[in-house]
MDTraj code that builds the backbone (N, CA, C; nanometers):
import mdtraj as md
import numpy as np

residues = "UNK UNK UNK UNK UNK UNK UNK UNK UNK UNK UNK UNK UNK UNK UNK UNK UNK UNK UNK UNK UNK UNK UNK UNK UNK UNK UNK UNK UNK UNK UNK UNK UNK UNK UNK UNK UNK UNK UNK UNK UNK UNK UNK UNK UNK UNK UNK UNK UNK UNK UNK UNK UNK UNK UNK UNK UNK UNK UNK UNK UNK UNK UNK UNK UNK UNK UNK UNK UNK UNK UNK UNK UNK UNK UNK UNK UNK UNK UNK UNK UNK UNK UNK UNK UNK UNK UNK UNK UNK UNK UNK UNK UNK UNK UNK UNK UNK UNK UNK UNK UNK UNK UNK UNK UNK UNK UNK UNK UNK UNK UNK UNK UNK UNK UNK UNK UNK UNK UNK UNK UNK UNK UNK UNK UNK UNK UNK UNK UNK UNK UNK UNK UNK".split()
xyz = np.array([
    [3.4729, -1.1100, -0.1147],
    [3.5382, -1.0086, -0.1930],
    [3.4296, -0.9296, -0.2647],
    [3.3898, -0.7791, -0.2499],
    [3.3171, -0.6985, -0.2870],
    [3.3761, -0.6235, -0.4276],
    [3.2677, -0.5934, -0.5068],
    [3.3248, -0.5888, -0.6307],
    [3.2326, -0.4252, -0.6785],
    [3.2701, -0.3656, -0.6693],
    [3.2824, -0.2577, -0.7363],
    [3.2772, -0.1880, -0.9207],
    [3.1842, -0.1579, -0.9365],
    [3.1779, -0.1207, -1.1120],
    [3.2004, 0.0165, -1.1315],
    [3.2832, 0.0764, -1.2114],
    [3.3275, 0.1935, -1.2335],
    [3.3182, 0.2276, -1.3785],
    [3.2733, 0.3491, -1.4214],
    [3.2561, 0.3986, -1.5457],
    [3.3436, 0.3822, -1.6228],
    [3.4560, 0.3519, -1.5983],
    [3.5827, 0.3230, -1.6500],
    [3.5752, 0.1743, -1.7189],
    [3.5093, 0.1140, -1.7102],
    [3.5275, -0.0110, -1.8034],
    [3.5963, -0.1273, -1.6977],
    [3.5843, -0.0706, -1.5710],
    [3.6744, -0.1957, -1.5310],
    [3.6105, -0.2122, -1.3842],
    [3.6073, -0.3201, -1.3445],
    [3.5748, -0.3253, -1.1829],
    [3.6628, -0.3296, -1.1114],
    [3.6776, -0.3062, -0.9478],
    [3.7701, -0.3339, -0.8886],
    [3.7221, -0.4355, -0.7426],
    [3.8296, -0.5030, -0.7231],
    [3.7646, -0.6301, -0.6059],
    [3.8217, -0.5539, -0.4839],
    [3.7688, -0.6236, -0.3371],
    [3.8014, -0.5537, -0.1883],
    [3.9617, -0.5547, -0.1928],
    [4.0196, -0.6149, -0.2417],
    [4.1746, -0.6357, -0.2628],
    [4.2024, -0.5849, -0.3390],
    [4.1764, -0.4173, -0.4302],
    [4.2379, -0.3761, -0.5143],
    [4.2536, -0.4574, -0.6477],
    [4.2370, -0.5440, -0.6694],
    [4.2388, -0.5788, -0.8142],
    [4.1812, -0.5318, -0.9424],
    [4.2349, -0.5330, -1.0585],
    [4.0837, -0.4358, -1.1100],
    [4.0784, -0.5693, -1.2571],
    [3.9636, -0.5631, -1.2430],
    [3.9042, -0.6853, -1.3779],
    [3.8365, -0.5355, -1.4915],
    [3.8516, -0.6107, -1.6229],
    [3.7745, -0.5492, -1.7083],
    [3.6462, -0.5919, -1.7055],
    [3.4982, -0.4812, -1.7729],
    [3.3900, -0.5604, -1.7460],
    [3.3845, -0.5102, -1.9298],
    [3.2709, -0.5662, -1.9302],
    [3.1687, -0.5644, -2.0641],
    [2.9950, -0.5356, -2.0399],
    [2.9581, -0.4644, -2.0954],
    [2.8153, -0.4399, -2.0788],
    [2.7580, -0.5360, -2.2581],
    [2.7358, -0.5988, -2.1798],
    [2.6431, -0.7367, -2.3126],
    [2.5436, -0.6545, -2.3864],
    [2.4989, -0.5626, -2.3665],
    [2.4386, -0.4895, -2.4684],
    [2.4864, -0.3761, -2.5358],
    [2.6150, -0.3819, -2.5103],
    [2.7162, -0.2540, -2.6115],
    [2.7648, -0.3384, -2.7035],
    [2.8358, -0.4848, -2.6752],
    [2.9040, -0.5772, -2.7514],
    [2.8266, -0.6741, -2.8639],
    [2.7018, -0.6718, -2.8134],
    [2.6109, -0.7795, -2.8950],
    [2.6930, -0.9128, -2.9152],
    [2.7054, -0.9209, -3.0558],
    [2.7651, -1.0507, -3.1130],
    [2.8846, -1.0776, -3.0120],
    [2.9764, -0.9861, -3.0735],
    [3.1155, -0.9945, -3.0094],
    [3.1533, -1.0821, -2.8144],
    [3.0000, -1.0353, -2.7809],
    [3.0119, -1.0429, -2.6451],
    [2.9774, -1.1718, -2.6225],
    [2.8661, -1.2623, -2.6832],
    [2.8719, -1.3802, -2.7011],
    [2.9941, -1.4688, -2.7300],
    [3.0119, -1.4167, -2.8448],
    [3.1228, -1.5132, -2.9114],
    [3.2452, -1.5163, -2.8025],
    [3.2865, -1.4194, -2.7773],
    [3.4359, -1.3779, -2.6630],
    [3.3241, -1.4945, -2.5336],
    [3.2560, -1.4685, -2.4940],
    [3.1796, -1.5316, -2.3709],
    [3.1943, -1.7327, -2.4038],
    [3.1482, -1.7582, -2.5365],
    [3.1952, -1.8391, -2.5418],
    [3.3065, -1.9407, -2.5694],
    [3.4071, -1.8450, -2.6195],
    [3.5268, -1.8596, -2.6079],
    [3.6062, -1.8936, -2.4713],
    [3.5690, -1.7754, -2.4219],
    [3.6177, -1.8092, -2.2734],
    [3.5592, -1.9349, -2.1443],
    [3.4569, -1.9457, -2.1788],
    [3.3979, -2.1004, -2.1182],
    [3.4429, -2.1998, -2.1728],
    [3.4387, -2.2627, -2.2989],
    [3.5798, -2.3491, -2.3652],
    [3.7135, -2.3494, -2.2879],
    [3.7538, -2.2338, -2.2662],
    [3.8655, -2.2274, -2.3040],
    [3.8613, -2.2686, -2.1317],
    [3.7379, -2.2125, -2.0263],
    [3.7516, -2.2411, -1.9200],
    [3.7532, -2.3533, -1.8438],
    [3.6526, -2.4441, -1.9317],
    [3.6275, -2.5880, -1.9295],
    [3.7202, -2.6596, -1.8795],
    [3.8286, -2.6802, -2.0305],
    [3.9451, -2.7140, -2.0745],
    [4.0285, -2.6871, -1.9858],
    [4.0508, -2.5567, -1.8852],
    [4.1577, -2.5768, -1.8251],
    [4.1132, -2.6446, -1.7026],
    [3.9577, -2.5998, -1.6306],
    [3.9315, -2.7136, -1.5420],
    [3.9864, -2.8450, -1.5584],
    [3.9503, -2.8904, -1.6481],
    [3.9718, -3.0411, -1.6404],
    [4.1143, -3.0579, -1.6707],
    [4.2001, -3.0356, -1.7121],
    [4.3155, -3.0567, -1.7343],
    [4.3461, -3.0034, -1.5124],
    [4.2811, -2.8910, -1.4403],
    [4.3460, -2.8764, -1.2982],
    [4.2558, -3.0091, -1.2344],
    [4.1692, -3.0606, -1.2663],
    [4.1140, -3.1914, -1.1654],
    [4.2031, -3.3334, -1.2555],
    [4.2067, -3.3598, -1.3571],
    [4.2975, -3.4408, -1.3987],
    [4.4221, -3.4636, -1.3388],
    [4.5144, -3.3494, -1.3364],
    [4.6098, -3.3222, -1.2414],
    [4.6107, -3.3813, -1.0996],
    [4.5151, -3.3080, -0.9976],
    [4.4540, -3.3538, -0.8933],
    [4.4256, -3.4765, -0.8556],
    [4.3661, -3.5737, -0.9813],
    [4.3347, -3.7093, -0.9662],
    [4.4540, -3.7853, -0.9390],
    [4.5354, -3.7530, -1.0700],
    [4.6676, -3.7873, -1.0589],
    [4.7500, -3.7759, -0.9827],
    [4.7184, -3.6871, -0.8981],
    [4.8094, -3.6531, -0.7928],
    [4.7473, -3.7395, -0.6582],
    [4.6193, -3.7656, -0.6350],
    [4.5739, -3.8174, -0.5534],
    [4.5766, -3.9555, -0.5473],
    [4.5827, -4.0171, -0.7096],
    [4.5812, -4.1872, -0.7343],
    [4.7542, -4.2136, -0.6745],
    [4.8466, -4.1244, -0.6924],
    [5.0180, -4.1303, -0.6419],
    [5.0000, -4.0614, -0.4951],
    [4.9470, -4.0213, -0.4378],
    [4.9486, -4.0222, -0.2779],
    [4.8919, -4.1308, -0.2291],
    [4.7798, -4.2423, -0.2686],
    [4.7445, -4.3122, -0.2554],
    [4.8487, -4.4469, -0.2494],
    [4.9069, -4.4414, -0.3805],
    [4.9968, -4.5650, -0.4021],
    [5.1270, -4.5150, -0.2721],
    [5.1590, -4.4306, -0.2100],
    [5.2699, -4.3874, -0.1119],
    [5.2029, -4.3993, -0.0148],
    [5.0676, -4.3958, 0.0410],
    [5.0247, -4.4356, 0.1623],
    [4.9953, -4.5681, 0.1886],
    [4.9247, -4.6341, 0.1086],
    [4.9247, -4.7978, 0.0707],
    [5.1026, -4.8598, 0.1283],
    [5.1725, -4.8042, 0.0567],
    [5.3092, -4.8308, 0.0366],
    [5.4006, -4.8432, 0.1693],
    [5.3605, -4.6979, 0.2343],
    [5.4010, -4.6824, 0.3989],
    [5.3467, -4.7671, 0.4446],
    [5.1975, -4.8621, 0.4402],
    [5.1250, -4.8933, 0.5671],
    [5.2103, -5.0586, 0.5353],
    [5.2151, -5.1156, 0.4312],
    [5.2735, -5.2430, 0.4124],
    [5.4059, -5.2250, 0.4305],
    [5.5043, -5.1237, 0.4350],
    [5.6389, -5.1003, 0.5138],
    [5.6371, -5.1152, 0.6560],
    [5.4797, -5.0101, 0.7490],
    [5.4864, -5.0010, 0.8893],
    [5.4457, -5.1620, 0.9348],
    [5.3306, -5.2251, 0.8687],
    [5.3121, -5.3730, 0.8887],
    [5.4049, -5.4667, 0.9157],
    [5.5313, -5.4829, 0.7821],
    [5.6182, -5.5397, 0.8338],
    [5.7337, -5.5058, 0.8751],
    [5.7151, -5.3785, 1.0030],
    [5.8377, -5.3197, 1.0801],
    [5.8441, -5.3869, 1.1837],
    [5.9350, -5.4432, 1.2494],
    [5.9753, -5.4905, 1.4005],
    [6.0326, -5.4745, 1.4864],
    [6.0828, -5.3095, 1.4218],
    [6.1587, -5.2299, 1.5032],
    [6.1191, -5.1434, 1.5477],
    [6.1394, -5.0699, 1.6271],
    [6.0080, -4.9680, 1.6986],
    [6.0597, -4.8265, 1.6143],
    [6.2107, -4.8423, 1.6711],
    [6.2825, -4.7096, 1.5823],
    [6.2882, -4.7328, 1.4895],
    [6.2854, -4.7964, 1.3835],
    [6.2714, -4.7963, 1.2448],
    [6.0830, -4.7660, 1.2192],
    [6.0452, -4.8140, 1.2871],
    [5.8666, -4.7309, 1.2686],
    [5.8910, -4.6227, 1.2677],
    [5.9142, -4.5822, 1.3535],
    [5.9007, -4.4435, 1.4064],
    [5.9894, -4.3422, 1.3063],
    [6.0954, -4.4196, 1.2395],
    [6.1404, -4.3585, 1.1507],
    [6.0622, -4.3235, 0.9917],
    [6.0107, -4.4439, 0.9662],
    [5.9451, -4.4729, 0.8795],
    [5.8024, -4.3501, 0.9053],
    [5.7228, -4.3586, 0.9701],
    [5.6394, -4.2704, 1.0145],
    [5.6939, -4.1398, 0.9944],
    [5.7883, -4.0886, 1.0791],
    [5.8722, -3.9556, 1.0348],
    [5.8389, -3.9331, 0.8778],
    [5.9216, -3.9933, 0.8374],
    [5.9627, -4.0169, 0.6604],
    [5.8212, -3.9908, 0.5301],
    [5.7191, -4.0766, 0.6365],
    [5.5872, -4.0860, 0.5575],
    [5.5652, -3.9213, 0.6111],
    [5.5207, -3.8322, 0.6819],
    [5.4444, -3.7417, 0.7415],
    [5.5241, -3.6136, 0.6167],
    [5.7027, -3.6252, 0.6215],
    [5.7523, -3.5300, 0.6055],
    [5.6927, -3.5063, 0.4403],
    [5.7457, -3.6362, 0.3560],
    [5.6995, -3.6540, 0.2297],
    [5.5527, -3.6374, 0.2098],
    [5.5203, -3.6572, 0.2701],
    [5.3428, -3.6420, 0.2593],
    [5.2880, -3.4709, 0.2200],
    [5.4158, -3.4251, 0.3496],
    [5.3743, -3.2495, 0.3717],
    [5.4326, -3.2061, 0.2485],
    [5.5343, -3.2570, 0.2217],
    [5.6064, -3.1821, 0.0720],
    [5.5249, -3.1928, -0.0560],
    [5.4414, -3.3352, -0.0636],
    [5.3614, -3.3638, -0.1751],
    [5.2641, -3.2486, -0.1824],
    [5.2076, -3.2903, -0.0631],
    [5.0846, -3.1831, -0.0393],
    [5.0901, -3.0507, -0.0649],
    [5.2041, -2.9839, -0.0453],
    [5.2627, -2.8413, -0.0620],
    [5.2590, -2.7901, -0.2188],
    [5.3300, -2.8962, -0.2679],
    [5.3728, -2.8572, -0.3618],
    [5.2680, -2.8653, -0.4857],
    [5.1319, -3.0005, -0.4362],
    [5.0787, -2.9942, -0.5416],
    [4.9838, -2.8508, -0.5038],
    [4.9505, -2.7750, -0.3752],
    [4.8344, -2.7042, -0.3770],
    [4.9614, -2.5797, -0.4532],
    [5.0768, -2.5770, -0.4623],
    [5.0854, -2.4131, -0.5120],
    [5.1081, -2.4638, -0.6744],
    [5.1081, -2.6055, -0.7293],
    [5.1431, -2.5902, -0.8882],
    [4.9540, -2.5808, -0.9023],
    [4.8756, -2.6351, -0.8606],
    [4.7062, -2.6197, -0.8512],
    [4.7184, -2.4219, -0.8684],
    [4.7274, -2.3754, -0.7620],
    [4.7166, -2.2446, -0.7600],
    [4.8005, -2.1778, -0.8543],
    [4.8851, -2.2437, -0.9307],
    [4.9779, -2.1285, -1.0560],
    [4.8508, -2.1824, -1.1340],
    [4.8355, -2.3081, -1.1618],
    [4.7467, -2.3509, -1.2929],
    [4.6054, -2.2463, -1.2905],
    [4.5551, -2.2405, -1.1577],
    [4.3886, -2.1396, -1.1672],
    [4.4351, -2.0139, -1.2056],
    [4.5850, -1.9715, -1.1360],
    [4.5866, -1.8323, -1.1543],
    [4.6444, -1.7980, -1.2969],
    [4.6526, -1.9001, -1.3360],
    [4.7582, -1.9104, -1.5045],
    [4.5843, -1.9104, -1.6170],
    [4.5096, -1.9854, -1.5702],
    [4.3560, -1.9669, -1.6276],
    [4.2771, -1.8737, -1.6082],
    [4.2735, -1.8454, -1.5345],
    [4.1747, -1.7000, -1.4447],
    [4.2636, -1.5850, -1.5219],
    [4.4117, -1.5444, -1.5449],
    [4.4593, -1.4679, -1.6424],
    [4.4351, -1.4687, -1.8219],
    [4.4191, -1.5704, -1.8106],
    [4.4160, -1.5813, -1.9617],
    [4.2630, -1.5501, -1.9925],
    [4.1544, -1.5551, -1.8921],
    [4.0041, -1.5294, -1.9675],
    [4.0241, -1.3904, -1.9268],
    [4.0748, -1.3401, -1.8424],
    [4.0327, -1.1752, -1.7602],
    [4.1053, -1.1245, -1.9164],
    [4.1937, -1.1452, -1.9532],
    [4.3097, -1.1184, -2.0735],
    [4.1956, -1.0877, -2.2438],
    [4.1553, -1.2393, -2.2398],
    [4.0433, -1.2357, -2.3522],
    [3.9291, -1.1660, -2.3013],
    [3.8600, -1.1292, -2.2289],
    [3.7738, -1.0123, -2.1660],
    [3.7931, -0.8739, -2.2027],
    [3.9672, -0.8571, -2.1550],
    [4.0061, -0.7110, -2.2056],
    [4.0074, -0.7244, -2.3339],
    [4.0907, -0.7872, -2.4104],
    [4.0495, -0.8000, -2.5551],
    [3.9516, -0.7345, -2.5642],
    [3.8179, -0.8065, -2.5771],
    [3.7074, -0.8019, -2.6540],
    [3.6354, -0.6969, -2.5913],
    [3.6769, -0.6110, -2.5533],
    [3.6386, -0.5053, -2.4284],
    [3.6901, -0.4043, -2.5428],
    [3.8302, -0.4324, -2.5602],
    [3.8906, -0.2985, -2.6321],
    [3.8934, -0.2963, -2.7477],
    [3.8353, -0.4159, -2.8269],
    [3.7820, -0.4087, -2.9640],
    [3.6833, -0.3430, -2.9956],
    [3.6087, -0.2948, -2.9335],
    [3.4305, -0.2624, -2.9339],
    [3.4888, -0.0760, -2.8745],
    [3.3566, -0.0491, -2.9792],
    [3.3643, 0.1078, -2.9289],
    [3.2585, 0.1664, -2.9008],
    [3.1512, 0.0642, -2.8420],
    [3.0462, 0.0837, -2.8055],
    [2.9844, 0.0605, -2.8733],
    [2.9327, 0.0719, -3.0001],
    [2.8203, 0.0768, -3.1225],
    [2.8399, -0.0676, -3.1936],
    [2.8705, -0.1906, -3.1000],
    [2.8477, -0.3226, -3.1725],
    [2.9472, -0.2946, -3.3057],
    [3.0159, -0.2267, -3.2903],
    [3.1717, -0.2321, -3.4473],
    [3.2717, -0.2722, -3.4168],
    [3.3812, -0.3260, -3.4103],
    [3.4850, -0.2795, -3.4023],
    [3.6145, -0.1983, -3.3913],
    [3.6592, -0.1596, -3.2884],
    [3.7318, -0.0834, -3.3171],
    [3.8239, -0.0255, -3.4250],
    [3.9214, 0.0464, -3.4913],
    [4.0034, 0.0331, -3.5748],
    [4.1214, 0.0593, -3.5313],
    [4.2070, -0.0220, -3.5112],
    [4.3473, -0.0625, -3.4774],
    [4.4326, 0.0554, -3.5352],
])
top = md.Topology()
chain = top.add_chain()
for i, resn in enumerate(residues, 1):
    res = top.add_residue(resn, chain, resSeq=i)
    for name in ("N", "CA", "C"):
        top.add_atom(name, md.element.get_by_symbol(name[0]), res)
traj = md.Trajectory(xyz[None], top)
């Protein structure tokens, strides 16, 4: 994705998107402080999306464990085979569902810093002041 800078205060990505930018030497302080705000704040939501993930991976674990000591003591061929069915379908639904609540959570984080960016973008009026509201 190619990214584009425009006099306008904002970039735009190969997909039309447009991010706000900041030039770190118009903002001084401000641009720090907002900069480190937003790494906190970015941290924090990382680990809360791999926490998730773990969790989600330590409970696919306990359901595959779970299937294989079900298929072990099967003695029915069609009841395997059912069982197998059963494991694959649930498996695909787990899997589904955790990659699009993963993808609301990045895209729910990735909004909220682009968000505090514009902020601190439109506080500043170039000369390291503040704007006046």
């Amino acid at each position: 994705m190619s990214t584009t800078k425009r006099a306008t205060g904002a970039a735009r990505t190969g997909d039309g998107a447009v991010f706000p930018t900041m030039d770190p030497n118009l903002l001084g302080a401000a641009y720090g402080q907002t900069m480190l705000e937003m790494q906190r704040e970015w941290l924090a939501g990382m680990g809360q999306i791999q926490r998730d993930y773990l969790t989600f991976v330590g409970e696919r674990m306990r359901k595959d464990i779970d299937i294989a000591k079900r298929m072990a003591e099967c003695r029915d061929m069609q009841a395997a085979m059912e069982l197998q069915s059963a494991f694959v379908e649930t498996a695909r639904d787990d899997y589904m569902d955790e990659a699009q609540k993963l993808l609301a959570m990045s895209r729910e984080l990735t909004e909220s810093c682009v968000e505090r960016l514009a902020e601190a973008s439109a506080k500043t009026n170039g000369n390291n002041e503040p704007t006046s509201n």
